[in-house]
C-alpha positions in Angstrom: 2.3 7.5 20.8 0.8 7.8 17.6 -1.5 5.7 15.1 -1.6 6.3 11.7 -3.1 4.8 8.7 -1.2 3.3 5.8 -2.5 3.0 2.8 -0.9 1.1 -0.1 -1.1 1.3 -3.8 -4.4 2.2 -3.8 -4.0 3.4 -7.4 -6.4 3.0 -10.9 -3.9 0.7 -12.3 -4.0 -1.9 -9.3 -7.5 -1.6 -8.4 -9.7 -0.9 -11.6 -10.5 -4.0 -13.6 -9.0 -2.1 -16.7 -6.2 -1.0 -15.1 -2.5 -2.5 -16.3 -2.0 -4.8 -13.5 -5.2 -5.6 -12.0 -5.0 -7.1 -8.3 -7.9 -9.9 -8.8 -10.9 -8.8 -6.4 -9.4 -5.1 -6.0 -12.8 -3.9 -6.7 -14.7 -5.6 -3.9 -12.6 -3.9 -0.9 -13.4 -0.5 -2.7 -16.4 0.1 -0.2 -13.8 -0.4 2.6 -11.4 1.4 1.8 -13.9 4.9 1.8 -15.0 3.7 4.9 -11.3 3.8 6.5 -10.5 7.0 4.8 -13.1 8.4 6.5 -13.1 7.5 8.9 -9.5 8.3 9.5 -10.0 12.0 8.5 -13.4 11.9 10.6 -10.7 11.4 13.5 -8.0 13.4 12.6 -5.8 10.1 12.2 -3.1 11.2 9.3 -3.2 9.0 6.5 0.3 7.8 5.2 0.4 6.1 1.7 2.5 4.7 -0.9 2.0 5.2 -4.1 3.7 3.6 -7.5 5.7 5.8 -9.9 6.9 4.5 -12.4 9.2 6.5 -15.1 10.2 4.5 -18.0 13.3 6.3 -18.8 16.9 4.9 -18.2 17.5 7.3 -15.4 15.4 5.0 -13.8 16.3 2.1 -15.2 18.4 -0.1 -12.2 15.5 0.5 -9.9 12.6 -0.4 -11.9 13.6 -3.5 -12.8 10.0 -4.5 -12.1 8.7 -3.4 -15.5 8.8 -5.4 -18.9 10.7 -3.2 -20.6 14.0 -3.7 -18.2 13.3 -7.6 -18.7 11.4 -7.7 -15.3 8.0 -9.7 -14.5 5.0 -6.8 -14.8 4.1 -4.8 -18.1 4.8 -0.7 -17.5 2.0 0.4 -15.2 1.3 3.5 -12.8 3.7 5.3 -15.2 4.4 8.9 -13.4 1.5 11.1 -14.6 -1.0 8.5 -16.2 -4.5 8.2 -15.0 -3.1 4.8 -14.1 -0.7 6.5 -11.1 -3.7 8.1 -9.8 -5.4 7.1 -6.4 -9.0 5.7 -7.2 -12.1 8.0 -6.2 -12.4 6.5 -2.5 -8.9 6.9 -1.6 -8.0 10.1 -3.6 -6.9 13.3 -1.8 -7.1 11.1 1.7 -3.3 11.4 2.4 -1.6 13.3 5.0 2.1 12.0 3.8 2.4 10.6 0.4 5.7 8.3 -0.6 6.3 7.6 -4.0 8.6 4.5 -5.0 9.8 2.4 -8.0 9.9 -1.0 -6.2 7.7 -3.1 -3.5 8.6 -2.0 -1.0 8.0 1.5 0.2 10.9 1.8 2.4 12.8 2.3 -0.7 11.5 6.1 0.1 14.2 7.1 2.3 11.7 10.1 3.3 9.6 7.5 5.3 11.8 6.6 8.2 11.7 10.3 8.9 8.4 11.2 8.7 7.4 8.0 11.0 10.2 9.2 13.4 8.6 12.6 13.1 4.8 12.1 13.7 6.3 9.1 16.8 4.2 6.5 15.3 3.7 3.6 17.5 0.8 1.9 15.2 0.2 1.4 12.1 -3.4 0.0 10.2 -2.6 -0.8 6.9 -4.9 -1.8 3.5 -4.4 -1.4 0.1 -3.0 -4.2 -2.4 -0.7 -6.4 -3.4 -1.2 -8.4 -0.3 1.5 -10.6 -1.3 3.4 -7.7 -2.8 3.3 -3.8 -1.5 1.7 -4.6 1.4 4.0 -7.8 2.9 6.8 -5.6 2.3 5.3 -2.4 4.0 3.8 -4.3 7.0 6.9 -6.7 7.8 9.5 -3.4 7.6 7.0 -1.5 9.8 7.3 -4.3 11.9 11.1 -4.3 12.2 10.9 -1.2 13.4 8.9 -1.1 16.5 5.7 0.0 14.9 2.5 -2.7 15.7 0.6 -3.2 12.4 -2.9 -3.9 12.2 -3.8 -5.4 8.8 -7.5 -4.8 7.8 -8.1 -8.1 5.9 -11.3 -7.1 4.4 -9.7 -4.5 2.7 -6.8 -5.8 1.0 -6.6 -7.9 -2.1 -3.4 -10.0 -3.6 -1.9 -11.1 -6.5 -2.0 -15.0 -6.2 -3.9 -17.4 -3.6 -1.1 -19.3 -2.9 1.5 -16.3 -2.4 -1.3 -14.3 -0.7 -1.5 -16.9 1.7 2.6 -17.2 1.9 2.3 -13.6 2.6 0.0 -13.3 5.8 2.0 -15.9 7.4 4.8 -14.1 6.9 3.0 -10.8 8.2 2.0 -12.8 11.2 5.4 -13.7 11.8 6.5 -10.5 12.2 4.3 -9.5 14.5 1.4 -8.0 12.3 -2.3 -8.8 13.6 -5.2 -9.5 11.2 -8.8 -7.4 11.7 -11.7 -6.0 10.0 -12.9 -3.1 8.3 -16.2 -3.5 11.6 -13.0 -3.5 14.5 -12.1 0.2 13.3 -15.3 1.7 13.2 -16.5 0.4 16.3 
């Protein structure tokens, strides 16, 4: 049985008020986030984490349908490379396993299923942004899979009220339980 940490997206783009798709309020959980980094590595919990990468090119093309310039919803961000792609300063060189995708949902890594299966992992706390996004996708797949997800609410930020809210249900559905940041460092 194994825990792990599961950090989403944590990336300049997403959480920097300058960055190409700012999550509104990414900012604020900032302080959070450093504290469950450390705390994880304080512990010798591994850190799993997704990360955006984005290409551009028309290799690409059918599974970044995301971006603008394929006609999807968001303009090109976390674009492999950029300072954009990179983790922000509390997160950065945190992660034991890093997957890299082109959609929401991280399971679109095939390498993940095998490194879960791998390190056993029973439990899962997760943070990061999109709430309504990354993270609903991540947590509702770990979820199907046997593995009990602990979201930390205090450090997670989404897109839209409304779909944020849409999202946690969902996530509660599923089986996911909400906490805070104070639960894990207790």
């Amino acid at each position: 049985m194994t825990k792990i940490f599961f950090d989403v997206d944590t990336q300049n783009d997403f959480m920097n008020k300058d960055g190409l798709l700012y999550v509104p309020g990414a900012e604020d959980i900032k302080p959070n986030l450093k504290k469950l980094a450390d705390y994880a590595i304080e512990h010798d919990i591994p850190i799993f984490g997704s990360s955006d990468c984005h290409h551009g090119t028309k290799y690409f093309k059918d599974v970044e349908l995301e971006l603008k310039m394929w006609g999807g919803p968001f303009q090109n961000h976390c674009m492999d490379g950029s300072k954009g792609a990179e983790r922000i300063e509390e997160t950065k060189n945190s992660l034991t396993e890093e997957f890299k995708k082109q959609t929401y949902d991280v399971f679109d890594n095939n390498e993940l299923r095998e490194k879960l299966q791998k390190y056993n992992v029973t439990e899962a706390v997760v943070y990061g942004v999109a709430t309504d996004y990354c993270i609903k996708a991540a947590v509702t797949g770990l979820q199907n899979i046997g593995i009990q997800c602990f979201v930390v609410e205090d450090a997670i930020s989404g897109v839209s009220e409304e779909t944020t809210k849409d999202a946690k249900a969902e996530m509660i559905i599923a089986g996911a339980k909400f906490i805070k940041t104070s639960d894990i460092l207790k």
